[in-house]
MMTF fields as JSON, N, C-alpha, C and O atoms, coordinates in Angstrom:
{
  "mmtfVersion": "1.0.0",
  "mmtfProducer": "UNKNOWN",
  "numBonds": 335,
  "numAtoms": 336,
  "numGroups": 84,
  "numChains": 1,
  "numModels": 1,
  "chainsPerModel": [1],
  "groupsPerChain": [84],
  "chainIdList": ["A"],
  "bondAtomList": [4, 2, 8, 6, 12, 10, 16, 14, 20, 18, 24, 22, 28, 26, 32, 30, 36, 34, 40, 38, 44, 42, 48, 46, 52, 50, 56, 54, 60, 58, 64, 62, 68, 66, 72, 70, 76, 74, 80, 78, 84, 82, 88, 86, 92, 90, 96, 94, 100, 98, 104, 102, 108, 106, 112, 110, 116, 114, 120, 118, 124, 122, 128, 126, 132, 130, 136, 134, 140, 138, 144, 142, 148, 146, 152, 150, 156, 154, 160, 158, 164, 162, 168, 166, 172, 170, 176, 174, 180, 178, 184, 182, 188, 186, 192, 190, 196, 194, 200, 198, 204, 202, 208, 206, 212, 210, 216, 214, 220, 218, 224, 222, 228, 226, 232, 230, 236, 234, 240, 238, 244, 242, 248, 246, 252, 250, 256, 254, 260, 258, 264, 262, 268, 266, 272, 270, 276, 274, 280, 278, 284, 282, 288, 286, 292, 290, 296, 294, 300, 298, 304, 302, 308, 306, 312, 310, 316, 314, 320, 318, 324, 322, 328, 326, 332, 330],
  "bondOrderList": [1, 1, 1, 1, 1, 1, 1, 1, 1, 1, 1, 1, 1, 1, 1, 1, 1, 1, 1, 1, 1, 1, 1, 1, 1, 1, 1, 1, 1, 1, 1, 1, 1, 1, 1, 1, 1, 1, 1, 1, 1, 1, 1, 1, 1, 1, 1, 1, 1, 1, 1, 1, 1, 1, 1, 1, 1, 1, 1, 1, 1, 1, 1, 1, 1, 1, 1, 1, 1, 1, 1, 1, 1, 1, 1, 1, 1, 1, 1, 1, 1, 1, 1],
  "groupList": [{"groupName": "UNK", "atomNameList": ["N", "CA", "C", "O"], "elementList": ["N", "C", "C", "O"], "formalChargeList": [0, 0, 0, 0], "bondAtomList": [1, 0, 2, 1, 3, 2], "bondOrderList": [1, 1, 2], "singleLetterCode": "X", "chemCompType": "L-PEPTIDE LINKING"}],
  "groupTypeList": [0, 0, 0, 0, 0, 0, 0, 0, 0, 0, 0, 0, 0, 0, 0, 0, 0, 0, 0, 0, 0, 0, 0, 0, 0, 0, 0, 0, 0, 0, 0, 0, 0, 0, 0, 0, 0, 0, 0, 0, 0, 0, 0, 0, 0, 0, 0, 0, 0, 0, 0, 0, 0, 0, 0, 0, 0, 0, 0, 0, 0, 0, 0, 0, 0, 0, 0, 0, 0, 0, 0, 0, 0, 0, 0, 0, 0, 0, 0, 0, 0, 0, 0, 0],
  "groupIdList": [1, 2, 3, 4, 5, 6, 7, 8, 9, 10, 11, 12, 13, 14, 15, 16, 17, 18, 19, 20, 21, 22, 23, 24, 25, 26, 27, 28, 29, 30, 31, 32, 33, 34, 35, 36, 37, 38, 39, 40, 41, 42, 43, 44, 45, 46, 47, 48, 49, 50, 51, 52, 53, 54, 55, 56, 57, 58, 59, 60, 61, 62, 63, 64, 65, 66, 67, 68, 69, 70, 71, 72, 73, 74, 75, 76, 77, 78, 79, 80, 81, 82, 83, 84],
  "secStructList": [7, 7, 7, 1, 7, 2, 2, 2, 2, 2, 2, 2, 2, 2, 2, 2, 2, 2, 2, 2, 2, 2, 2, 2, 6, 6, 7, 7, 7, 7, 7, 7, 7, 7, 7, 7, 7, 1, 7, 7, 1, 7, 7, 2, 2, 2, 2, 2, 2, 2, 2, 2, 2, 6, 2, 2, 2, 2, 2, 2, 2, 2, 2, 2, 2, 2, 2, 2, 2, 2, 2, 2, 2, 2, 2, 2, 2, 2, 6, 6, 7, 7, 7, 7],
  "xCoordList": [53.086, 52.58, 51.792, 51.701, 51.299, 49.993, 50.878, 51.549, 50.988, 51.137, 50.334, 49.366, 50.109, 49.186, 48.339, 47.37, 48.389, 47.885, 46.509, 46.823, 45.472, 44.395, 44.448, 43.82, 45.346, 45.141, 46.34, 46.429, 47.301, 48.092, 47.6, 48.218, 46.63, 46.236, 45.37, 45.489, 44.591, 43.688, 44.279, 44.201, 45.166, 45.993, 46.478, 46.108, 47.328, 47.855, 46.591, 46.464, 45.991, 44.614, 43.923, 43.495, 43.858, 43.442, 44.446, 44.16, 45.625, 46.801, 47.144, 47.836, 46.675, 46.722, 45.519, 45.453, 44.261, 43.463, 43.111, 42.612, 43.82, 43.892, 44.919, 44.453, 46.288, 46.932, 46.489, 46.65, 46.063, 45.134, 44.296, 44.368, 43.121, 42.067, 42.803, 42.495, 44.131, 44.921, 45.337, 45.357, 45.87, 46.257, 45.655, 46.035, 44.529, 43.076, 42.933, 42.918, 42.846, 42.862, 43.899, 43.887, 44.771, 46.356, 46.835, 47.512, 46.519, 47.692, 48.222, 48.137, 49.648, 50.714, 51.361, 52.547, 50.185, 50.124, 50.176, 49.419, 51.293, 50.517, 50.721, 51.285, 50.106, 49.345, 50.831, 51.783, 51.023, 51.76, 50.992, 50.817, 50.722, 49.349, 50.863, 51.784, 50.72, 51.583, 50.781, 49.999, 50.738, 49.487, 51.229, 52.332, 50.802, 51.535, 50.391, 49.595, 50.686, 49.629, 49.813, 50.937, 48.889, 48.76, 49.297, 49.819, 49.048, 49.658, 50.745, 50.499, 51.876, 52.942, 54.007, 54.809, 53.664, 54.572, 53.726, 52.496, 54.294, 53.844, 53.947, 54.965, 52.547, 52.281, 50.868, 49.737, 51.601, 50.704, 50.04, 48.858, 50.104, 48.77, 47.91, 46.777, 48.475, 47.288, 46.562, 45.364, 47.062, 45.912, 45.062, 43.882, 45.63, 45.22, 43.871, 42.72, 44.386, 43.257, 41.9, 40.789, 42.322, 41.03, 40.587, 39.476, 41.093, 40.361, 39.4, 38.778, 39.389, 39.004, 37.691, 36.489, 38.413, 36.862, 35.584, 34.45, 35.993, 35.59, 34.756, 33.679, 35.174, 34.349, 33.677, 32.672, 33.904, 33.055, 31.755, 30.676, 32.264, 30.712, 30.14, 28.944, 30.631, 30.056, 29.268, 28.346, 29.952, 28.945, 27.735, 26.749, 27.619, 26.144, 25.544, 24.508, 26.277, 24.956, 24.775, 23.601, 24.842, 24.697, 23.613, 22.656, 23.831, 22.859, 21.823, 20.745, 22.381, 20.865, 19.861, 18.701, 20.456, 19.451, 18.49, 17.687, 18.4, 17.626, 16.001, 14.973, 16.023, 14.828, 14.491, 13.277, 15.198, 14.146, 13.154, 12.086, 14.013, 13.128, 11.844, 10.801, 12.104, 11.469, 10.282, 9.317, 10.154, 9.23, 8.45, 7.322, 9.409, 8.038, 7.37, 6.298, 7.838, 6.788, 5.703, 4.848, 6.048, 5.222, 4.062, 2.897, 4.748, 4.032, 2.476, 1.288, 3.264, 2.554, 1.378, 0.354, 1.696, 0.852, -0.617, -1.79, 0.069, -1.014, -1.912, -3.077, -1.649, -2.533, -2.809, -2.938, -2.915, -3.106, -2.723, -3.652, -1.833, -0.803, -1.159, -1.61, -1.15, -0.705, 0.18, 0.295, 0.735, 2.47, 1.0, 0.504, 0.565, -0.078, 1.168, 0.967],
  "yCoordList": [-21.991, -21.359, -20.09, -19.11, -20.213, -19.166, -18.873, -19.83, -17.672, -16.629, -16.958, -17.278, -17.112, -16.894, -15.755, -15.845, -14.426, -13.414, -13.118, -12.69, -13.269, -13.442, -12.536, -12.723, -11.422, -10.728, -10.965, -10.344, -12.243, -13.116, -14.245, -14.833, -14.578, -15.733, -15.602, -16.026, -14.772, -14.574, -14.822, -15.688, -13.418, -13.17, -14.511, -14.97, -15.605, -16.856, -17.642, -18.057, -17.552, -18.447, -18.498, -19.489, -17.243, -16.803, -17.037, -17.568, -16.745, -17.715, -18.526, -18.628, -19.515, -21.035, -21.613, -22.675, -20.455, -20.947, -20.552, -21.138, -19.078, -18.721, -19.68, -20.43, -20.174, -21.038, -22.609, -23.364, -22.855, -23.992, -24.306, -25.359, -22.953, -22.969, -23.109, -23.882, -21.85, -21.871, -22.98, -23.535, -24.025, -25.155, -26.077, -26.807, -26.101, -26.47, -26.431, -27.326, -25.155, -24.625, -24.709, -23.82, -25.443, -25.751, -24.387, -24.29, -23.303, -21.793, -22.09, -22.652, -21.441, -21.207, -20.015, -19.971, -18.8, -17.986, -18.161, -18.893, -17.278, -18.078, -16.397, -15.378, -16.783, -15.35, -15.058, -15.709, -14.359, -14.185, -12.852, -11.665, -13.498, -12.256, -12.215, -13.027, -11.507, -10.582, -9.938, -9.592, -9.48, -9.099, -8.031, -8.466, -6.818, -5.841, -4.642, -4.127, -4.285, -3.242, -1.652, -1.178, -1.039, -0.213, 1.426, 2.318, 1.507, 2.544, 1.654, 0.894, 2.011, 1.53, 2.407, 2.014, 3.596, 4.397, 5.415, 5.364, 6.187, 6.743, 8.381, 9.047, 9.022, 10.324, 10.613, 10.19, 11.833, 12.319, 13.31, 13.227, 14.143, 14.482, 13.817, 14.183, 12.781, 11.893, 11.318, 11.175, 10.832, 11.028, 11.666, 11.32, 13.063, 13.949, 14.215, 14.249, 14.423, 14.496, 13.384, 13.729, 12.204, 11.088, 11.085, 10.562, 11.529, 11.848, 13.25, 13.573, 13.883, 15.499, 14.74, 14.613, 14.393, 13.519, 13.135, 13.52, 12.364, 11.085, 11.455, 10.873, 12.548, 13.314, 14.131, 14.355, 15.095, 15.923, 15.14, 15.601, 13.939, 13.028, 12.672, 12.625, 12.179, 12.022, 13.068, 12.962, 13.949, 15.498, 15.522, 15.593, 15.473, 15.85, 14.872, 15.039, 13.455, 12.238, 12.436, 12.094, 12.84, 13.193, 14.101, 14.024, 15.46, 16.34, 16.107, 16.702, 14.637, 14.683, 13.971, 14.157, 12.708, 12.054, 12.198, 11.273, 13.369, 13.781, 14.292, 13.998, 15.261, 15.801, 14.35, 14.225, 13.375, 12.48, 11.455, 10.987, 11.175, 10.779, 11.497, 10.951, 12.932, 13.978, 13.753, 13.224, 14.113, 14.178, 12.909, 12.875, 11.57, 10.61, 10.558, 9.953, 11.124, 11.027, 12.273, 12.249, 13.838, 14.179, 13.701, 14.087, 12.425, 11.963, 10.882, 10.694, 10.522, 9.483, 10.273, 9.746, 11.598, 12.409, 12.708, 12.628, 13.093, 13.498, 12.468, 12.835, 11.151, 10.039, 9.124, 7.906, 9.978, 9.46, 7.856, 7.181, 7.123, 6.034, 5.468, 6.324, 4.218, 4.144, 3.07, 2.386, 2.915, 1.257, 0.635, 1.1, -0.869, -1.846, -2.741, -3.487],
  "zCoordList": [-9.891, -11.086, -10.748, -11.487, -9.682, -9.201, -7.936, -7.55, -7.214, -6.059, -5.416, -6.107, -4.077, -3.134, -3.239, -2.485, -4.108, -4.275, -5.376, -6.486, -5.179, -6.057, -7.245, -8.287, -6.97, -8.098, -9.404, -10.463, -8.815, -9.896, -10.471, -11.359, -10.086, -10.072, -11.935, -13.084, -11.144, -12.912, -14.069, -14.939, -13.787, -15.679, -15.751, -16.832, -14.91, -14.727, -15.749, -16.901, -14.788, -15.698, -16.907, -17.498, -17.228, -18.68, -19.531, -20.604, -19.28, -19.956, -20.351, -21.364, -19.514, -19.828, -20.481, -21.1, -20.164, -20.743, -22.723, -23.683, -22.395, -24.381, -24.572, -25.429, -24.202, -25.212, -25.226, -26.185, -24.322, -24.633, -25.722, -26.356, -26.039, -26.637, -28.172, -29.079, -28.127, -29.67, -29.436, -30.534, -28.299, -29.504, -30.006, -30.922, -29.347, -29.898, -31.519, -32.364, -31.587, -32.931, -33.772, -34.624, -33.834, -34.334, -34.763, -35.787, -34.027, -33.969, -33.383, -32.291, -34.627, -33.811, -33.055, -32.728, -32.755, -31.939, -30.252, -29.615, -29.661, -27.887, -27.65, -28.047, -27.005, -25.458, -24.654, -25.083, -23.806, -22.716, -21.791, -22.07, -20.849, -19.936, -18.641, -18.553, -18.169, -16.761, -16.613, -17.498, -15.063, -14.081, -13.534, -13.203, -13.648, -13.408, -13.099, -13.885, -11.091, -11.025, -11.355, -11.518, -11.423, -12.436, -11.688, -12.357, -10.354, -9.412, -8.432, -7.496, -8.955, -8.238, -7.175, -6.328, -7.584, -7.186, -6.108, -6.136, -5.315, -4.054, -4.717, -4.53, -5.649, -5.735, -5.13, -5.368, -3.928, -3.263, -4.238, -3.906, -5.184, -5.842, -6.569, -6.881, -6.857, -7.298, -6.242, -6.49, -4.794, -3.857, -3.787, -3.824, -3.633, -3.258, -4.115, -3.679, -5.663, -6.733, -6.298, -5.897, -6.489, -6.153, -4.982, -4.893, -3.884, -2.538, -2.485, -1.472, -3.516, -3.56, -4.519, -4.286, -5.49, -6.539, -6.097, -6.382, -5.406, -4.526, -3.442, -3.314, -2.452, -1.793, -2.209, -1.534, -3.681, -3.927, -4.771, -5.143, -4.888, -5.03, -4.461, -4.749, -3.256, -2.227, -1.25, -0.441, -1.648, -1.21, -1.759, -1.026, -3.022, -4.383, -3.781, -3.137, -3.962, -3.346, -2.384, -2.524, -0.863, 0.233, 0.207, 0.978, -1.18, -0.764, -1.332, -1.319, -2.177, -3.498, -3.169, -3.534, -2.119, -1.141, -0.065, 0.062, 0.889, 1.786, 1.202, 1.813, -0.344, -0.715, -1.587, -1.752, -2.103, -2.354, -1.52, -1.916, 0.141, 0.687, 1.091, 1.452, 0.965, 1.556, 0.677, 1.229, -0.826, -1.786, -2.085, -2.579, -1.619, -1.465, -0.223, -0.197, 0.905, 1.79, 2.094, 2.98, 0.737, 0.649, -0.223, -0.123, -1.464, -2.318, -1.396, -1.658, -0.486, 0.354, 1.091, 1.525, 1.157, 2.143, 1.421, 1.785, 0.214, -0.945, -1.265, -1.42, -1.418, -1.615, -0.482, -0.606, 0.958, 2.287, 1.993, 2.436, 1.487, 1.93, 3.084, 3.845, 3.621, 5.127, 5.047, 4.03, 5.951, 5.92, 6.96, 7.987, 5.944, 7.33, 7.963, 8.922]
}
């Protein structure tokens, strides 16, 4: 019923578990869930695009992190702080 593959397994489950619940409820509605992934096919600009994304965020957070450690340990300086 279930794939060895965790990411079949779910939609499998939620499946059985909405037509369960409807027949619970004497609907005569049922579910049908398929787990079909969503990038299947091999386009290198769409790599390309989310690898360019992805790093140019990783750039900003890179640069955005150094002056905040910086400014609390000028904050620490200002109110002579000490680490016991």
């Amino acid at each position: 019923m279930c794939s060895p593959e965790p990411i079949n397994c779910f939609p499998v489950l939620v499946n059985i578990l909405s037509n369960t619940f409807l027949r619970l409820l004497n609907s005569t509605a049922r579910l049908r869930v398929w787990s079909k992934l969503f990038y299947t096919g091999e386009n290198g600009e769409l790599k390309n695009y989310i690898f360019f994304g992805l790093f140019t965020y990783l750039l900003v957070l890179a640069a955005g992190l150094p002056p905040l450690f910086a400014m609390s340990n000028v904050e620490d300086y200002k109110v002579k702080s000490t680490n016991c």
